[in-house]
C-alpha positions in Angstrom: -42.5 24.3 64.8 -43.5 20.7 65.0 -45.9 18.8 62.8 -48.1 18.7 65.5 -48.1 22.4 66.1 -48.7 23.2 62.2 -51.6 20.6 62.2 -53.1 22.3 65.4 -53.1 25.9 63.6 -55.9 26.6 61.6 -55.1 28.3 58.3 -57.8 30.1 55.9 -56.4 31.3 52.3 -59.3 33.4 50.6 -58.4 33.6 47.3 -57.4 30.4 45.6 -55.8 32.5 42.3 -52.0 31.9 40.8 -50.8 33.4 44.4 -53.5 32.1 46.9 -53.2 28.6 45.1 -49.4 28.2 45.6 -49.4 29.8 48.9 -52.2 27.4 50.0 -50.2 24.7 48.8 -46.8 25.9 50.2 -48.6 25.5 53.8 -50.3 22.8 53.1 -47.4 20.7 52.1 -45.6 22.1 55.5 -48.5 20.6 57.4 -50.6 23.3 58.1 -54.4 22.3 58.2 -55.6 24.8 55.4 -58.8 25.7 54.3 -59.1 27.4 50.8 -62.0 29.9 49.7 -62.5 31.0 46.6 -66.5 31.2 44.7 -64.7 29.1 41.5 -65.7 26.1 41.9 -63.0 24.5 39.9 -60.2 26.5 41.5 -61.5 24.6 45.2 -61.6 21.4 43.2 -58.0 21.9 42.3 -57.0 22.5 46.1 -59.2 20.0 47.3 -57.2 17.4 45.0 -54.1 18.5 46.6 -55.1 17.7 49.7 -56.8 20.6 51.2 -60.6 21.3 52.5 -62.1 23.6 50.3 -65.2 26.4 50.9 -67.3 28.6 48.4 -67.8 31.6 51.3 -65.2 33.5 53.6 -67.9 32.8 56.0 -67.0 29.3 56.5 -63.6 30.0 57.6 -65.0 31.0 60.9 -62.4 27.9 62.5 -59.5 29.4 61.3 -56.7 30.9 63.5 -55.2 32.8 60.7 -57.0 33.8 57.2 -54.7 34.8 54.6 -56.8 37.8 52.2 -55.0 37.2 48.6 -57.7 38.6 46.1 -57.3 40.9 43.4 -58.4 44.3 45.0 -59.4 46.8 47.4 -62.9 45.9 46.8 -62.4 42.4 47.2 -60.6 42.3 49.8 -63.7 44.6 52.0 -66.4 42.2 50.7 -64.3 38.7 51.7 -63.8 40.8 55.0 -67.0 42.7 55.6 -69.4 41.7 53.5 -72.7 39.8 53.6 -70.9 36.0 53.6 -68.0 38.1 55.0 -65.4 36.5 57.4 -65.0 39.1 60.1 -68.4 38.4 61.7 -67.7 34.8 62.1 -63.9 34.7 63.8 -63.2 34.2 66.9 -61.6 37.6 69.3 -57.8 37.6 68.8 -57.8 35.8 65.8 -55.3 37.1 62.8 -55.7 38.5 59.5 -53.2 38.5 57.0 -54.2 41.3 54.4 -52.0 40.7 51.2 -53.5 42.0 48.5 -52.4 45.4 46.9 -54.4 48.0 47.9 -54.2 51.8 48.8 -51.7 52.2 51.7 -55.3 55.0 53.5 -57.5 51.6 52.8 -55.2 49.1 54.7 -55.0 52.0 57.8 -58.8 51.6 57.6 -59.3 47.9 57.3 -56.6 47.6 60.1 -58.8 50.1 62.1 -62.4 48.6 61.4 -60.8 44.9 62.4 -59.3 46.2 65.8 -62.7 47.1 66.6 -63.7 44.1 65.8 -61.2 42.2 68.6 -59.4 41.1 65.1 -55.5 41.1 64.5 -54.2 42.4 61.1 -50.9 42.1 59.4 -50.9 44.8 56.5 -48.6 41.8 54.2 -48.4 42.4 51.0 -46.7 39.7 49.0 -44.3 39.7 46.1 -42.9 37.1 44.3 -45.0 34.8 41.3 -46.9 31.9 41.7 -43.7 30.2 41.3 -42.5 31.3 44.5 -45.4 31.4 46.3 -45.7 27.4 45.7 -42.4 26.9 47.2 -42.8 29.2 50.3 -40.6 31.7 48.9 -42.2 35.0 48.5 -41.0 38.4 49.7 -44.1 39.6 52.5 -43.7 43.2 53.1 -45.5 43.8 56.3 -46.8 46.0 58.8 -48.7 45.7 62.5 -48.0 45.3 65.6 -45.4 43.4 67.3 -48.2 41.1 68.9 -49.6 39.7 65.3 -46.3 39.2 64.1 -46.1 36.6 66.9 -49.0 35.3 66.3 -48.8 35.0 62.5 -44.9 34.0 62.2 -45.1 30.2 61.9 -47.1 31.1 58.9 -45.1 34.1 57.8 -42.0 31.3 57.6 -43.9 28.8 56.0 -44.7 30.8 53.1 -41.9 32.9 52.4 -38.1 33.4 52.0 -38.1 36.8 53.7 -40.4 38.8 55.6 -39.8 42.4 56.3 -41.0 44.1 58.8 -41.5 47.7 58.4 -43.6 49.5 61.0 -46.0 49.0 64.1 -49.1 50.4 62.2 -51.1 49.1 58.9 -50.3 51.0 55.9 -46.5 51.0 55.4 -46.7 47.6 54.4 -48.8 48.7 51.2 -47.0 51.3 50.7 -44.0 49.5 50.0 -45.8 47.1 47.9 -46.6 50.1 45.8 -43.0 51.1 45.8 -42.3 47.3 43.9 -45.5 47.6 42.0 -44.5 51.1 40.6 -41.1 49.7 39.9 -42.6 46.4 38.6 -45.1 47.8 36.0 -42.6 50.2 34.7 -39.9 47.5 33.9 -42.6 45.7 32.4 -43.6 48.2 29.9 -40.3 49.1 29.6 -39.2 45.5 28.2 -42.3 45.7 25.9 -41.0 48.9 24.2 -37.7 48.0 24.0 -38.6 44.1 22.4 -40.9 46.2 20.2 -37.7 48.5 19.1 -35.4 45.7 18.5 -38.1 43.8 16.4 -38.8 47.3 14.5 -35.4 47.5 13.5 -35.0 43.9 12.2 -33.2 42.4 15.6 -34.0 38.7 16.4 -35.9 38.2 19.5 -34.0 35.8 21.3 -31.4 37.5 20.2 -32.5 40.6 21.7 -33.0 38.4 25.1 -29.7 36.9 25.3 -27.8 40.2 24.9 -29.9 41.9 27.5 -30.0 39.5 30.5 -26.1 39.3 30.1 -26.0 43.1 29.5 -26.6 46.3 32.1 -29.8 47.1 30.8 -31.6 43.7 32.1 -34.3 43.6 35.2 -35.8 41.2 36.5 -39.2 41.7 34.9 -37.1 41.3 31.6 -35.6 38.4 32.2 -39.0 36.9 33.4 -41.2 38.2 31.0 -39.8 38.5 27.6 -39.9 34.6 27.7 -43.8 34.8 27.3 -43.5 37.2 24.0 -40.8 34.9 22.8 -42.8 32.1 23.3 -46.1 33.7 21.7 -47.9 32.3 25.2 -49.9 35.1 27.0 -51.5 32.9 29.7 -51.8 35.0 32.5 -49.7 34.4 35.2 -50.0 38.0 36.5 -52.7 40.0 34.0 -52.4 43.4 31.9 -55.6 44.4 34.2 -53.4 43.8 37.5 -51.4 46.7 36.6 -54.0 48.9 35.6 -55.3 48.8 38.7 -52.0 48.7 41.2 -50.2 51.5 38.6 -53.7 53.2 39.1 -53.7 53.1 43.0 -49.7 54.6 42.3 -51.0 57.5 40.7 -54.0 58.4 42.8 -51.5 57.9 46.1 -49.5 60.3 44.5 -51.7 62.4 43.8 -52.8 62.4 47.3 -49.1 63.3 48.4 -48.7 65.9 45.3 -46.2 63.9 44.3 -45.6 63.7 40.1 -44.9 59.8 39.1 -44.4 60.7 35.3 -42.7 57.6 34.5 -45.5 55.6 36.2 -48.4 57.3 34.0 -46.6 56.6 31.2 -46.8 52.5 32.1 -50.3 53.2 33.4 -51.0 54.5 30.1 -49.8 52.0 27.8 -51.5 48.8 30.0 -55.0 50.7 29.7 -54.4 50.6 25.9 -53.5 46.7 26.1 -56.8 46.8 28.5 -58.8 48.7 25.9 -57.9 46.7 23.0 -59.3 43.3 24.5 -55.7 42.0 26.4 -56.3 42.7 29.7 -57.0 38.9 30.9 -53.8 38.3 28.8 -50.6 38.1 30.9 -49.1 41.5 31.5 -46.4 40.4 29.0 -49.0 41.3 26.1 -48.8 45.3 26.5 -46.5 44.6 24.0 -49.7 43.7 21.3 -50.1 47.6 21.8 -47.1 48.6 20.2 -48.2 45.1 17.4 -51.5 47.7 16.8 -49.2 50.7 16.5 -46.4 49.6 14.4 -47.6 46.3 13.0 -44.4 44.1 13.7 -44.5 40.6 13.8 -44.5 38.9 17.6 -43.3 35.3 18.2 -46.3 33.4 17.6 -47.4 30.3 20.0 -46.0 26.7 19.0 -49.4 25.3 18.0 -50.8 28.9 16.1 -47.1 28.3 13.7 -47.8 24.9 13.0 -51.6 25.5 12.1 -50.6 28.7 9.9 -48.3 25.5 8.0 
């Protein structure tokens, strides 16, 4: 695609959060004309400094080609589309959605119905990956729709990530393999927690716990990714305890739907809504661990600056 393609193609990213940030920024530095929404005003003062335009409503997005939904979830994502300032009402027939947040794989079926009626396009596009990926273009999209908005929406589908999969004609499959990752996902992440708190229990050195794993078979990804934060003592949220509350939530209600047991997934669910409950749940999804802190009382990695002021 040339520069003067991208800059004719009007991009719309609601959502200007870890993801919507560094996938705004991803097309923006590919020469997309993008327009970030988000009601914070300091998150669309960050965009606007990085070259973008910047609007408080979906609304205003009404010039956009494609609008990218990245918000936190379900409901979100139907009052950005549908609601009072919302952004179906304004867009031009034929124009795309991309729906990415996670939500039930029955509510992306609806929202994919409810825009067709509309004369909308969506693309049921889940995204996977970190901010960290998602500001270099290199997220994993797991995506569903017809053939036609895949057309439409692939310049922007390779401008943001490193692989796009598509998995079915129809909205819905795409979420449902998001919750596939996200079942996976919040599991490994508890699962590190439990196992950091064991080896700290038993008198193990932390790092040394991490340098054994992620050269050993029990590593994941999520271990190798997150135990740096406990290590570290720094629970800025890059992905939040409450994130998983609600996607391991939507897991166990799906499979309830399908009477389908997910055991291993309550168990997670459980433990993040007792990191939620005791006042972590803005804290990075690192700190379910501070549960097992409550429970057992062992002694995390504290934070650079909280060591030197307990000097």
């Amino acid at each position: 695609m040339s520069q003067d393609q991208q800059q004719s193609q009007q991009v719309g990213v609601i959502g200007l959060g870890a993801m919507g940030m560094g996938t705004a920024t991803a097309l923006l530095s590919k020469g997309f004309q993008v327009t970030g929404c988000d009601i914070a005003s300091g998150a669309r003062e960050v965009f606007s400094a990085a070259g973008g335009n910047s609007v408080a409503t979906p609304a205003e997005l009404a010039h956009c080609d494609v609008v990218l939904v990245i918000v936190v979830n379900g409901q979100q994502a139907e009052e950005v589309l549908f609601g009072a300032q919302g952004v179906v009402a304004h867009l031009a027939p034929g124009s795309v959605i991309l729906q990415c947040a996670t939500v039930a794989p029955s509510q992306a079926k609806q929202l994919g119905e409810r825009l067709s009626a509309a004369g909308l396009w969506m693309l049921d596009a889940p995204i996977s990956g970190g901010a960290a990926k998602a500001k270099s273009g290199d997220l994993s999209v797991m995506a569903s729709g017809q053939p036609e908005v895949f057309n439409k929406a692939q310049r922007v589908l390779d401008a943001m990530a490193a692989k796009v999969y598509r998995l079915g004609d129809t909205p819905g499959v795409g979420s449902s393999m998001k919750l596939v990752n996200q079942l996976l996902a919040g599991v490994h992440i508890a699962t590190a927690a439990e196992a950091m708190a064991l080896g700290i229990r038993m008198g193990l050195d932390p790092e040394v716990i991490y340098e054994v794993i992620t050269h050993s078979a029990g590593n994941s990804w999520m271990f190798e990714n997150r135990v740096p934060h406990i290590l570290s003592g720094d629970y800025t949220p890059l992905s939040a305890v409450d994130i998983f509350v609600k996607d391991l939530n939507i897991v166990h209600q799906t499979g309830r739907e399908l009477s389908l047991a997910t055991p291993v997934a309550a168990s997670a669910l459980q433990q993040f809504t007792a990191a939620s409950g005791a006042g972590f749940g803005r804290e990075d999804d690192s700190a379910v661990i501070k549960v097992y802190q409550r429970l057992s009382g062992i002694a995390l990695p504290e934070a650079a600056n909280d060591a030197e002021g307990a000097k």
